[in-house]
PyMOL CGO cylinders between C-alpha atoms (Angstrom):
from pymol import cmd
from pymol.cgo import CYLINDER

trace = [
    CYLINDER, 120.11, 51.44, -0.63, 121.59, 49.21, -3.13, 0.3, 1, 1, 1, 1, 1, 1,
    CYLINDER, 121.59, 49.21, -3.13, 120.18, 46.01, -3.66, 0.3, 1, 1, 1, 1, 1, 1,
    CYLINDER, 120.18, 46.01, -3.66, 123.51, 43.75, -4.80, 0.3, 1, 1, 1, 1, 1, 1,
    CYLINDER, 123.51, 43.75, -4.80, 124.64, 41.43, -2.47, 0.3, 1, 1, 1, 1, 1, 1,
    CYLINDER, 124.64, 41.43, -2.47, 127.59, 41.25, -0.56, 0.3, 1, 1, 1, 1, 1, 1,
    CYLINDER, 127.59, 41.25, -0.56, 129.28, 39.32, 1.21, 0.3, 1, 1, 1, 1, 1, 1,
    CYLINDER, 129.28, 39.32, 1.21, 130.22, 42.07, 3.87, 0.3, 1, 1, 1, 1, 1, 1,
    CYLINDER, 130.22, 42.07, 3.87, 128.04, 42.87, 7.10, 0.3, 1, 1, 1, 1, 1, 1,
    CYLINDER, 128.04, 42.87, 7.10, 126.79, 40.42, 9.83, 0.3, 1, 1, 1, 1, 1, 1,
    CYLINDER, 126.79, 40.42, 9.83, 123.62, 38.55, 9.93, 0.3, 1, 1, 1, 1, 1, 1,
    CYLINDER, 123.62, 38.55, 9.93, 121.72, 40.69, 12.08, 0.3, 1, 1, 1, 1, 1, 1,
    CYLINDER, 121.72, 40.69, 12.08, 122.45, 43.41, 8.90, 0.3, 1, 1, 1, 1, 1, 1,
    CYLINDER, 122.45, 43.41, 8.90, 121.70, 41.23, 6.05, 0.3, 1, 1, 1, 1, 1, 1,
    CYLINDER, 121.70, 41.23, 6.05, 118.26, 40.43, 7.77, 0.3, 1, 1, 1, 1, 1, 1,
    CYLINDER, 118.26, 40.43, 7.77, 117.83, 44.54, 8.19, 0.3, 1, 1, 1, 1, 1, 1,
    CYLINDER, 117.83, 44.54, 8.19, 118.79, 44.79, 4.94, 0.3, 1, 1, 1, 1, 1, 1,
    CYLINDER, 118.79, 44.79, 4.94, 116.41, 42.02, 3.39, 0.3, 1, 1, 1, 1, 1, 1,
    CYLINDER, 116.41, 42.02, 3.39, 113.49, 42.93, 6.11, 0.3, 1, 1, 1, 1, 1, 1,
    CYLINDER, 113.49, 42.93, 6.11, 113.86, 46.33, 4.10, 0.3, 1, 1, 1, 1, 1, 1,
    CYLINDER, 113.86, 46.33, 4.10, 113.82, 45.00, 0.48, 0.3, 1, 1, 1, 1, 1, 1,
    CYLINDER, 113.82, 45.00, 0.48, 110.69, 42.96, 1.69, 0.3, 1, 1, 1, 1, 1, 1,
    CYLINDER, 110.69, 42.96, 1.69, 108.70, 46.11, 3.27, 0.3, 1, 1, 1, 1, 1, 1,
    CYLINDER, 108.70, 46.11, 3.27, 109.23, 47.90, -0.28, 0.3, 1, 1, 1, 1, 1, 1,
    CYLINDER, 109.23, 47.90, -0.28, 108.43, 45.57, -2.39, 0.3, 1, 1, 1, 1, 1, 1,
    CYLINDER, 108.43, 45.57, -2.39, 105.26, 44.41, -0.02, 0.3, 1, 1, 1, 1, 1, 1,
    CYLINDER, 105.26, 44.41, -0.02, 107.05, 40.70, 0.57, 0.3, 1, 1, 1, 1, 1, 1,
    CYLINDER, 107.05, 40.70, 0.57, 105.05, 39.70, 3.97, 0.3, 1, 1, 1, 1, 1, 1,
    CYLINDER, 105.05, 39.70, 3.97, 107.36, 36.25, 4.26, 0.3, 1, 1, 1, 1, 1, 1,
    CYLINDER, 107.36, 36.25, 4.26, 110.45, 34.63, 2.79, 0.3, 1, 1, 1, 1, 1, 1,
    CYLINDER, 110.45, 34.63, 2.79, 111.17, 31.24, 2.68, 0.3, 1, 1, 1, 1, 1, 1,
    CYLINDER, 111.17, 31.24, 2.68, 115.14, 30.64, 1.98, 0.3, 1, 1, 1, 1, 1, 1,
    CYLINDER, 115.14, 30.64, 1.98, 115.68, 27.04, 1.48, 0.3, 1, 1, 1, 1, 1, 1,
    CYLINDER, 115.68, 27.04, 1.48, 119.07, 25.27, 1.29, 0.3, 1, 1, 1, 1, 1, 1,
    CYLINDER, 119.07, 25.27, 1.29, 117.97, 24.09, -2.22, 0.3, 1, 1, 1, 1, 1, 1,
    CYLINDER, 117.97, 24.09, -2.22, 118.54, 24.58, -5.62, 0.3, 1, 1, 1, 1, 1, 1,
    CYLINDER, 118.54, 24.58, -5.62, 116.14, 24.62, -8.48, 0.3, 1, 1, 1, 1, 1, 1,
    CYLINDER, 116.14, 24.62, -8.48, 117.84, 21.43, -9.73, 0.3, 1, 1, 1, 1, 1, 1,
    CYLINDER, 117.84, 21.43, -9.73, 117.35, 19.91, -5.66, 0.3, 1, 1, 1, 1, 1, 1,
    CYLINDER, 117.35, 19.91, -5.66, 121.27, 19.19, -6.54, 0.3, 1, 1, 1, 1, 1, 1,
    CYLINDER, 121.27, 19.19, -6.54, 123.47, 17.15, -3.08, 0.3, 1, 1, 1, 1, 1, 1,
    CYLINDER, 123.47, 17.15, -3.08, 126.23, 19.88, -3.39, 0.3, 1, 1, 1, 1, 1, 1,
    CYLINDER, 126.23, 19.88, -3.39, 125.05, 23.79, -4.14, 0.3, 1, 1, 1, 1, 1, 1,
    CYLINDER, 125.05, 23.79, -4.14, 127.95, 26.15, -5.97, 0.3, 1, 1, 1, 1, 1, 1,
    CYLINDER, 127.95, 26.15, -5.97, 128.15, 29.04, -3.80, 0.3, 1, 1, 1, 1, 1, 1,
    CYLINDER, 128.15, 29.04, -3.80, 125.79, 31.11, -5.87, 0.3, 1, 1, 1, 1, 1, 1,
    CYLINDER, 125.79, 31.11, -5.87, 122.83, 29.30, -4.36, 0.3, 1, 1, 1, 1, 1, 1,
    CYLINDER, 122.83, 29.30, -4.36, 123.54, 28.75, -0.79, 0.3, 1, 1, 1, 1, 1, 1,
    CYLINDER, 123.54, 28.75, -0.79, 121.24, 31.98, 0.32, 0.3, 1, 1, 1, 1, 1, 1,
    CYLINDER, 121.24, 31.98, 0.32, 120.44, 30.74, 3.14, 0.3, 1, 1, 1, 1, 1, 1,
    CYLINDER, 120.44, 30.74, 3.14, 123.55, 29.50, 4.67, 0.3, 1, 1, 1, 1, 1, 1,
    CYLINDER, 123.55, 29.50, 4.67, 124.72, 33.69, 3.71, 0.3, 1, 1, 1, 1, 1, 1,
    CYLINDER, 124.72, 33.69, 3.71, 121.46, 35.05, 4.76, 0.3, 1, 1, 1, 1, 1, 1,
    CYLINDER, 121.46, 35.05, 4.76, 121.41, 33.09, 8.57, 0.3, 1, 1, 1, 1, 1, 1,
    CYLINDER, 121.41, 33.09, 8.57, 125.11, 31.91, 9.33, 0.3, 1, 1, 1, 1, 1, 1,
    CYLINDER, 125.11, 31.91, 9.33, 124.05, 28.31, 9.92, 0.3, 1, 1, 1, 1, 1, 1,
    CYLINDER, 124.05, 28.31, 9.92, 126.55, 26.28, 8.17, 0.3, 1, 1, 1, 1, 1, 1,
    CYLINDER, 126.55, 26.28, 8.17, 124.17, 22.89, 8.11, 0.3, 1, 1, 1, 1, 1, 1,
    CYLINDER, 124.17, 22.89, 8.11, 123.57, 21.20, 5.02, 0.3, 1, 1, 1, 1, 1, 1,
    CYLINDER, 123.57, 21.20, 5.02, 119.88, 20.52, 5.55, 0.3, 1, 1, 1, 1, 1, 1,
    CYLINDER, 119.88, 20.52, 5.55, 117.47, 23.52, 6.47, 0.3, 1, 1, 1, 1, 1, 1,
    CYLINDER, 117.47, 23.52, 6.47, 115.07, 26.27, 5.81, 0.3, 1, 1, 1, 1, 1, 1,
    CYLINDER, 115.07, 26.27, 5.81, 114.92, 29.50, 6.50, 0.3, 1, 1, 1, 1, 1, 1,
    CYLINDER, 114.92, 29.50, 6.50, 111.94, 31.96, 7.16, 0.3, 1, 1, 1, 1, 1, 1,
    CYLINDER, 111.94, 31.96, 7.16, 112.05, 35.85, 7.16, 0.3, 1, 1, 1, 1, 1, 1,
    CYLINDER, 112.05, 35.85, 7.16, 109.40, 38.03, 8.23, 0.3, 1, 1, 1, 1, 1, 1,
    CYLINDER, 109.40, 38.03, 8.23, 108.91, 41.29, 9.56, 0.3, 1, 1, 1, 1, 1, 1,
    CYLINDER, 108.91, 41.29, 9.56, 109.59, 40.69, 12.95, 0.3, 1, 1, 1, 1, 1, 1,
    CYLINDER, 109.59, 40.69, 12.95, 110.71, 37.10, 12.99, 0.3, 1, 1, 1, 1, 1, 1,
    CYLINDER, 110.71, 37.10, 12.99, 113.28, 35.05, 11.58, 0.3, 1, 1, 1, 1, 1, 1,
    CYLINDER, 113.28, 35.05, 11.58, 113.65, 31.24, 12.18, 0.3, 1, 1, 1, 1, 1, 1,
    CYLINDER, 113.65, 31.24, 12.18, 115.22, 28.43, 10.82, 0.3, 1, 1, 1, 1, 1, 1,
    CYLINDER, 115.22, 28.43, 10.82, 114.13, 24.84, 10.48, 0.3, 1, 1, 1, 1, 1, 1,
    CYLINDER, 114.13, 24.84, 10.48, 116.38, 21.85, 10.11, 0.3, 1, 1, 1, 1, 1, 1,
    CYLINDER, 116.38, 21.85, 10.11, 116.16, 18.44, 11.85, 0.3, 1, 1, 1, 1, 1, 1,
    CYLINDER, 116.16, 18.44, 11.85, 117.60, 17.22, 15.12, 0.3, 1, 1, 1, 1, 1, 1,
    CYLINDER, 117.60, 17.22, 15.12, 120.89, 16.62, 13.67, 0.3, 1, 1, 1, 1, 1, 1,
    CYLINDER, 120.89, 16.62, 13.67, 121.86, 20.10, 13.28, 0.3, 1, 1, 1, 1, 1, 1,
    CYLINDER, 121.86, 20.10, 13.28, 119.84, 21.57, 16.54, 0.3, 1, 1, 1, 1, 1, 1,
    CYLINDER, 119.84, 21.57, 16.54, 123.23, 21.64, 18.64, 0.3, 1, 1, 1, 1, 1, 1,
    CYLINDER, 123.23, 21.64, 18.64, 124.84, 23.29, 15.55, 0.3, 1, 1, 1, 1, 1, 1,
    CYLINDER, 124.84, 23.29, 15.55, 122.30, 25.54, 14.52, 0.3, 1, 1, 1, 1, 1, 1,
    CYLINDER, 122.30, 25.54, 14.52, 121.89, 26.56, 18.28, 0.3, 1, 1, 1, 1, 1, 1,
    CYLINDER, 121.89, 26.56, 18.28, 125.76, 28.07, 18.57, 0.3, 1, 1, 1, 1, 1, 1,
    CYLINDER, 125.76, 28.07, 18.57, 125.51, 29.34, 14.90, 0.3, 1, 1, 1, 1, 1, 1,
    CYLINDER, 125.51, 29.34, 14.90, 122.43, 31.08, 15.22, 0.3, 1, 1, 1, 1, 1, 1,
    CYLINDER, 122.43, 31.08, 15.22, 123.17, 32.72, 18.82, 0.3, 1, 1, 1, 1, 1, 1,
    CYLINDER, 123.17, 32.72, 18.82, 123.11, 36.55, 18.58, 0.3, 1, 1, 1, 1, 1, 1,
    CYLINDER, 123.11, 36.55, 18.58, 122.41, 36.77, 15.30, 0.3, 1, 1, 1, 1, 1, 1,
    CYLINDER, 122.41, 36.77, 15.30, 117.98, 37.28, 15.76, 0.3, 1, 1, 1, 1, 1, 1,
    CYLINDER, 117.98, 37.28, 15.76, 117.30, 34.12, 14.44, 0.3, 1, 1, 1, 1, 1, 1,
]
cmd.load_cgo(trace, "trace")
């Protein structure tokens, strides 16, 4: 299984795909935030990982991968949002 990214697959793949990258390499949790190292307003596209890795478009929010759960966290201004993003995707 190669491990480049891609923008190709849907979320419910990429999370297979990273839940198996994280069982061989003995990663228990993942924390994706919607940050940069820099904590920059505006992220190039290289960094937003989590907005790939989940589907939810909202600027503010965290994401969590483990074996068998996936969740993100953002406040009440994106629950609506984050509610028809998120639906079917296991998060």
């Amino acid at each position: 299984m190669s491990t480049q990214t891609s923008t190709e697959g849907s979320v419910p793949q990429r999370l297979a795909h990273t839940r198996e990258l994280m069982r061989r390499e003995g990663i228990h949790a993942l924390l994706v935030p919607s940050a940069d190292p820099h904590l920059s307003e505006y992220l190039p596209g290289y960094w937003q990982g989590r907005q790939w890795l989940s589907g939810f478009h909202g600027s503010v929010g965290t994401l969590i991968i483990t074996a068998d759960f996936a969740g993100v966290w953002a406040d009440s201004r994106y629950w609506e949002k984050a509610t028809k993003e998120l639906k079917g995707s296991g998060i």
